[in-house]
Every structure is written in C-alpha cells, then in structure tokens.
N, C-alpha and C positions, 0 to 999 in steps of 0.2 A: 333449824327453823328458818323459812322464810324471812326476807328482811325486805324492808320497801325498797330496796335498791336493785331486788334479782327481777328477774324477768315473772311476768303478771301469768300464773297459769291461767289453761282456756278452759273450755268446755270441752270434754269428749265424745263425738258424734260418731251414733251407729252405723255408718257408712264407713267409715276406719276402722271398725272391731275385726277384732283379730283374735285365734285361740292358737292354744301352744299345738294341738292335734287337730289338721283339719279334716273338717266331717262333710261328709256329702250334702249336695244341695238340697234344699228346702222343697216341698212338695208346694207346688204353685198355689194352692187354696190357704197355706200357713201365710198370713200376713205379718206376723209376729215379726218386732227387729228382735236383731241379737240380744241386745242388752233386755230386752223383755225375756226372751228363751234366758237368759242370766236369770232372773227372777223368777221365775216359775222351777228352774234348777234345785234353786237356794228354797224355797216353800215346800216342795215335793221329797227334801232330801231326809235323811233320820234325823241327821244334828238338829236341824230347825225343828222338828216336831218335839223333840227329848226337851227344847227349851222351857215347854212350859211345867216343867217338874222340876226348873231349876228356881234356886232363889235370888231376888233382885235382894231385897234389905231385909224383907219377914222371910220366913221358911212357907215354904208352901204346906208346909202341916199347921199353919198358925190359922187357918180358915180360908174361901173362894176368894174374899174381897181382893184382897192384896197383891202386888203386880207380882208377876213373875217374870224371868229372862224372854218369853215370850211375846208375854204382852206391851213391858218395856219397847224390847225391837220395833213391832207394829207400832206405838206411838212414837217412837223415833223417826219412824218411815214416813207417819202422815206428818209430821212439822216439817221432814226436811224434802217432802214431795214439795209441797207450798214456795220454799225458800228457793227450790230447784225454779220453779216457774219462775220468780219474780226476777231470779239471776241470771237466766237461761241458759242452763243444763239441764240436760236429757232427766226429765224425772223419772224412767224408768229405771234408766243406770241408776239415779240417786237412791231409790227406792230397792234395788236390788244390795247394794254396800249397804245400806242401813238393815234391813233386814238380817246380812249374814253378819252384821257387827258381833255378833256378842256370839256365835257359834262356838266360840273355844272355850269360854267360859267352864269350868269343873261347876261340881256339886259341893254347895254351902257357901255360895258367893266367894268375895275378896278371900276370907281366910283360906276356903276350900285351894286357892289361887297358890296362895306363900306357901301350902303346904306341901302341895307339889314340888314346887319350887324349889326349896328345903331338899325335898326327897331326889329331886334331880339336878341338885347342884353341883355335882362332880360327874353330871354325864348330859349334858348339854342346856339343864337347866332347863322350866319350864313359863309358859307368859303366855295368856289367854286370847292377844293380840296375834301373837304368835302360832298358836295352837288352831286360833281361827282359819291361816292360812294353809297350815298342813292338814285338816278336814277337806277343805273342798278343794286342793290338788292332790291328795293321797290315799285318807281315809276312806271318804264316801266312793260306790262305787255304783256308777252310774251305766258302765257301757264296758265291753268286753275289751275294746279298744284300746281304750285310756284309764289310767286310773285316775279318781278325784271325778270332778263336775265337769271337767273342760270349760271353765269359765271363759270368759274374754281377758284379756289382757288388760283391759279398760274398767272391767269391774277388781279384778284381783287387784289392781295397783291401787283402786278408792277404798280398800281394806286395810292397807298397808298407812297405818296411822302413825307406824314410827319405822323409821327406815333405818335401824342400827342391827346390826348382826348381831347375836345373840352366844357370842363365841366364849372360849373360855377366857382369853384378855378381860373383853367386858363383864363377866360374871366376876371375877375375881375385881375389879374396880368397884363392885355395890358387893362390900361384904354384908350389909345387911337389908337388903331389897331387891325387887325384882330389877331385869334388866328388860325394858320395853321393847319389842321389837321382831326381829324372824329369827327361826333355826338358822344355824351355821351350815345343817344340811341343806336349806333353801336358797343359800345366797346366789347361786347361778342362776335359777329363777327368776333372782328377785332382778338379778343384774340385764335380763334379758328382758323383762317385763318393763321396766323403767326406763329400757334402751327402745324399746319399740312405740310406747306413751309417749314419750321424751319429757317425763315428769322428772327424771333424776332424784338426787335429794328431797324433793318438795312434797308437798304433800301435792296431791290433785288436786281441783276444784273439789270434784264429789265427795273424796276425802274430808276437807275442810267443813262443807257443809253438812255431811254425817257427825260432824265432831262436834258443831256450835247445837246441833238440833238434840244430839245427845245431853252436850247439859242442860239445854234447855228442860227437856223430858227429865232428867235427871233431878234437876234441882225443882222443880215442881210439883211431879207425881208424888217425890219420896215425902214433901212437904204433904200434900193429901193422903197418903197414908200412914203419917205419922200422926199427924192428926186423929185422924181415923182411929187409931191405935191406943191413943189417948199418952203414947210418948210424949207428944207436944204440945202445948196449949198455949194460946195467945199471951197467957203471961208469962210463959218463958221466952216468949219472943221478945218483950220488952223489958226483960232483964237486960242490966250490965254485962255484955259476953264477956269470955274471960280471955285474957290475953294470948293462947295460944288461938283460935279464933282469929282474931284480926291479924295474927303473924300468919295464919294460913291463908286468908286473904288475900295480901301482900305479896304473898310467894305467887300467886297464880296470877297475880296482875304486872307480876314483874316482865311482861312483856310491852307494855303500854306504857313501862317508863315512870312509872305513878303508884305513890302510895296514899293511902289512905287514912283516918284516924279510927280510935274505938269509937268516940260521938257517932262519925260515917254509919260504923256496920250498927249499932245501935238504933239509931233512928231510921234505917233503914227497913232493921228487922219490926218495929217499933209498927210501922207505918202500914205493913201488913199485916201484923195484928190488930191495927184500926179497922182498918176496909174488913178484914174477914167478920168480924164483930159488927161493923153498919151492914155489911150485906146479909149476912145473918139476923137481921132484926127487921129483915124486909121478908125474909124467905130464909126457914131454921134448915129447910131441908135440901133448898138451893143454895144455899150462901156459900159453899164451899167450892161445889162444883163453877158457881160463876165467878169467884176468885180464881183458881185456877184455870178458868178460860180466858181473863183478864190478862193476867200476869203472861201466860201461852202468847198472847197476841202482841201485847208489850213489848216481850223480848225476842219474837219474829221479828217484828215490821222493821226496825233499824239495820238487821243483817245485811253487811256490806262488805266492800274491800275495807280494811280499817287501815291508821296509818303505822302499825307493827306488821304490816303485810301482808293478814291473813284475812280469809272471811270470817268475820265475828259479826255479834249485835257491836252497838255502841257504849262507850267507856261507861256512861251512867245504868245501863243497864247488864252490864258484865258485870260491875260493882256488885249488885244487886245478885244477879247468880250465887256468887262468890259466898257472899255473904251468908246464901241460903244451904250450900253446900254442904259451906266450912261447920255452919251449927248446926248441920243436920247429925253432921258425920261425930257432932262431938255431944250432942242430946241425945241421939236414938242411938246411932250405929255403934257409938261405946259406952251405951246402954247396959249394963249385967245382965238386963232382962234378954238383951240380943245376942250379948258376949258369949253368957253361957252356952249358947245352942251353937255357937259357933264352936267356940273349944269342942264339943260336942263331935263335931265334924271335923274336927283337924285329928279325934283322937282316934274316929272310925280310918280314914284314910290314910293315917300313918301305920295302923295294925292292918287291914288290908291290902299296902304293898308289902306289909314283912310276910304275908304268908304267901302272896303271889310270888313271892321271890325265892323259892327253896328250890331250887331245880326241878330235878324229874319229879317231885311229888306236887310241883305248882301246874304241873301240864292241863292234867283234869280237872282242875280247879276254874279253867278258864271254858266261856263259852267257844263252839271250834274255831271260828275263824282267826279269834284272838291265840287260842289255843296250838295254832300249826304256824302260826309267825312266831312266838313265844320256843316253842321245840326247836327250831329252823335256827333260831339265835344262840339259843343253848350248844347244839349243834357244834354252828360254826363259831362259840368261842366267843362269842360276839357280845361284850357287857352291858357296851351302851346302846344298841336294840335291844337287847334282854329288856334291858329297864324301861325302854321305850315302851315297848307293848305293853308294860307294866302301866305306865303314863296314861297312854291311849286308852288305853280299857278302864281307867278310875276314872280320869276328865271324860270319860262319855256317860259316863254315869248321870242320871237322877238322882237328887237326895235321896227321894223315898226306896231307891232302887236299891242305893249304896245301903240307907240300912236295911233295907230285907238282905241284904247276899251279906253281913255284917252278922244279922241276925243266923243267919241260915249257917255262918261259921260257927259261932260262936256261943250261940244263946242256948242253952238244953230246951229241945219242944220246939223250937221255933224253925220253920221251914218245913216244904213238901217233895216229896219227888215228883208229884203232876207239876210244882212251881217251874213256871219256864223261867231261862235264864239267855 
C-alpha cells in the first residue's frame, strides 16, 4: 500500500502508451488515442459481453431489474469518468480499467470465486483480479498476431489492483482465502509492465480511482437493489447493527489510522433511512432513485489525495461507505434467501470440473477450442494446464450457461443436440 511518504503517482498520458506487440500505424482518418482503441478492445471483446449473464449480488434468474457484472462495470465507468476529469486523468484510460474491472469474475459471484479457488489451490490457485488479467493478454483473441487484446501497458497496469504474485508461498500463507493478485505465470509481465509505467508496487492513479468509484457503485446500487428486493427496509437500517458490522468497518478503515464506534455506523445507517423515507413522501416512485443520486454525488465530490496516500473520498464519507457495505454484506449477501442460490453454484461448479477432469473421456466434453488446449495438456503430461483449461472454461461461463451445460450433463430430458455450446 501506498504511504504519504512514497512518491505521489501521476496521470498516464496517451502520448507514452505503449503495447507489449507493436502494431502498425493507424490509418490517418482513425483520430482515436490508444487508450480509446483500449476501450473499444475491452467492449468489443466476449468477456465484456458474457458479463451481463453474470451475478453482481441477485442471480440474473431473479428478474431484469437487478444489476448484473455488466451493468455494475458501466456504472463504475460513469463515476470514475467524472472523478477522472476533476483529477486530471485521461478519462478514456480511466473508463477503459473500469469497464474491464470485473472481466475475470466466474459465474455465481464471490462464491462462484472461492470455489474455484478451492478447486485450484494446489495448481496455481484461482482470483478474479487475477483472471481479469490473463483474459485480455491470453484468452481473448483478437488478431493473429498476438494473443489477448494487446492492451497498452498503461491500461493493463490500471487493472492490476493488487500487485502480489499469486505463487504457491502466498497461497499457502491464506489457508483459508483467496490470495489477491496475478498468476505466477504472469509475473514477467507484470514485472515489465510496471517497469515501463514506472508505477512499481503502487497502485496507479487510474487504478486507485477505478477502486474508490467501484465502492462507491458498490455500496450504493447494492443498497437500491436491496431495497428493491425487499431484503432491506429502512427499519433495518436503524436497527443496533451487530458487532461483527462495526468490526468490519474498522478493518477497512484501518488505513486512515481511525476507528470508529457502533453509535457511528448506527446513526449513520439511521440517517439514510431518514432521508430515504422524506424523499419518499415527496415522490413514492422517485424517492429512491433521488437518494441514490444524492449519496452518488456526496461520496464523488471529496475524492482526493487523502492523507493514507491514496485517492479516496474523505474520512466522513468513507465512514459511511463502509458502513453501507459492511450491512449490506451481513442483511442481504448472508441472506439464506441468497446463500442458498449460491451453495447452489458452488455445487454445479464443483461436479463440473470433476467430470471435465477425466482424461480422454473429458476431451468431447469441451467446446473445441477449449477442447485442443485441454488434449495438448493431457498430452504433454501437463497437470497444471490440464487444470487450467479446466479453470478457463468454467470462469467464462454465464450462470445461465453453467446450468444448461450442468443440466445437459446431468439432468435426464434436459439438453439438445441443435443446443450450441
């Protein structure tokens, strides 16, 4: 982590981008900068499209309303477009990191995450941070040339939200969580990418400001559609939260040097169930949405350098995220009503890699292209590509997708052979 003591990172300017393959020049009528062709890369690619079949908090089977990995992104993009302007950074680059944020993300959110995780922990281990960045230098294939996007180096390094190697040291120091960060296959990359930025350990500007814009989106949307959901109701808001709550609070604020009390997250939480309840008695069917524009603009406008080093909003309103998070994550997200659909998804994805995993008889099992790197591996003997491919091919998954090809193993009647796969 950044400390106020290291050196202040800058702006990254499309006039410096750089990519790891270069490509021939631009046809004079393409006015586009680099970091723009970055984003139109990342929009155009499969991963970004697959996103909106994934789940943010609800399952995309729970009905249209509800965000998905998609729509999340694109709201990430427009707050930290804004934040970009006001700070001055290239809001293209900022709006291209934000967008491929969440690329790596598996099927059935956070759980869908551990489960992998789990299933890859004796062969390099799996992290959605991580996964992000081997999609668009590995996976996606954009050009005969290169494989991956050919991003810029300037965007790749605003991805890289945890710069820890993902080796087996580190996996074996979290015996019971993930480890944040890049493949061990990637480290030369990453080592080349941050030597050419000259971002080293830090996070990048763009970085940072994908990251504060993230929880902003984060801790607000999931609030409107919990709401929505009828998970949460203003009077759980102004309930006594319970002690793990405010200890989770405290853990995320333990950069700022500063802890909090329960009274704090209480009246905090408290006081947004005021306002949502006055503005509701103005307007039953805007009240919510002008809360959440409210709040949106609150915890923009103070986004700064802060004095923990990083760009954040300000302490009073970090508070307030925190707060929002912590009880989100402890009313809805361990919900039973949410648990169970998750267990749900941790149990397709764990019988899915056991039958992709049987050698020669998993061959056909796979769609081809997944299908002839899988063979290739078996092949040469090769465990932890074996597993890989295995990885690869359930993280690109859509929920819905994961259970039809679930269904289509498993279920008698269910599945077609027109069903493309």
């Amino acid at each position: 982590m950044q400390t106020e003591h290291e050196d202040v990172v800058t702006p990254a300017r499309a006039s410096d981008a750089v990519r790891h393959t270069p490509e021939p020049a631009r046809a004079a009528t393409d006015q586009r900068s680099e970091f723009e062709h970055d984003r139109s890369r990342i929009i155009h690619s499969a991963a970004f499209r697959r996103l909106q079949g994934k789940t943010q908090v609800f399952g995309i089977y729970e009905g249209d309303f509800f965000r998905t990995r998609l729509t999340h992104s694109l709201e990430v993009a427009q707050i930290a477009k804004g934040i970009a302007l006001a700070l001055g950074a290239d809001p293209d680059l900022v709006e291209a990191v934000c967008l491929a944020h969440d690329l790596g993300h598996p099927p059935f959110g956070h759980n869908g995450e551990r489960t992998l995780h789990a299933l890859m922990r004796a062969h390099g281990g799996f992290e959605g941070n991580a996964q992000t960045l081997r999609i668009v230098t590995r996976l996606e294939q954009k050009h005969a040339d290169y494989a991956g996007l050919n991003l810029t180096y300037q965007t790749l390094d605003g991805m890289l939200k945890y710069k820890t190697c993902i080796d087996a040291t580190a996996i074996a120091k979290a015996p019971r969580g993930l480890v944040k960060g890049f493949y061990a296959e990637d480290r030369a990359l990453v080592e080349a990418l941050t030597r050419q930025t000259g971002s080293g350990q830090q996070r990048s500007l763009e970085c940072q400001i994908m990251d504060v814009a993230d929880d902003i989106a984060y801790s607000v949307h999931d609030l409107e559609d919990s709401l929505k959901a009828g998970l949460l109701t203003p009077s759980d808001l102004r309930r006594l939260p319970p002690t793990r709550v405010v200890r989770a609070v405290n853990t995320r604020l333990a950069a700022w040097g500063q802890t909090i009390t329960e009274n704090t997250v209480h009246s905090e939480l408290a006081q947004i169930a005021d306002r949502l309840e006055q503005l509701e008695q103005r307007s039953l069917q805007a009240g919510r949405k002008m809360l959440i524009r409210d709040l949106i603009h609150e915890f923009v406008s103070p986004v700064a350098g802060q004095s923990h080093g990083l760009i954040d909003t300000d302490f009073p309103n970090r508070v307030r995220i925190e707060a929002l998070k912590a009880f989100e994550s402890y009313k809805v997200i361990n919900n039973p009503r949410v648990t169970t659909l998750g267990h749900k998804g941790k149990e397709v994805l764990q019988r899915l890699f056991a039958v992709l995993d049987q050698g020669q008889e998993s061959i056909g099992l796979f769609p081809e292209d997944h299908g002839e790197h899988y063979e290739n591996a078996l092949l040469n003997g090769d465990e932890v590509t074996r597993k890989r491919v295995i990885c690869d091919f359930l993280a690109g998954m859509t929920d819905s997708y994961a259970l039809r090809f679930y269904s289509r193993l498993f279920v008698p009647g269910e599945g077609s052979f027109y069903e493309m796969l």
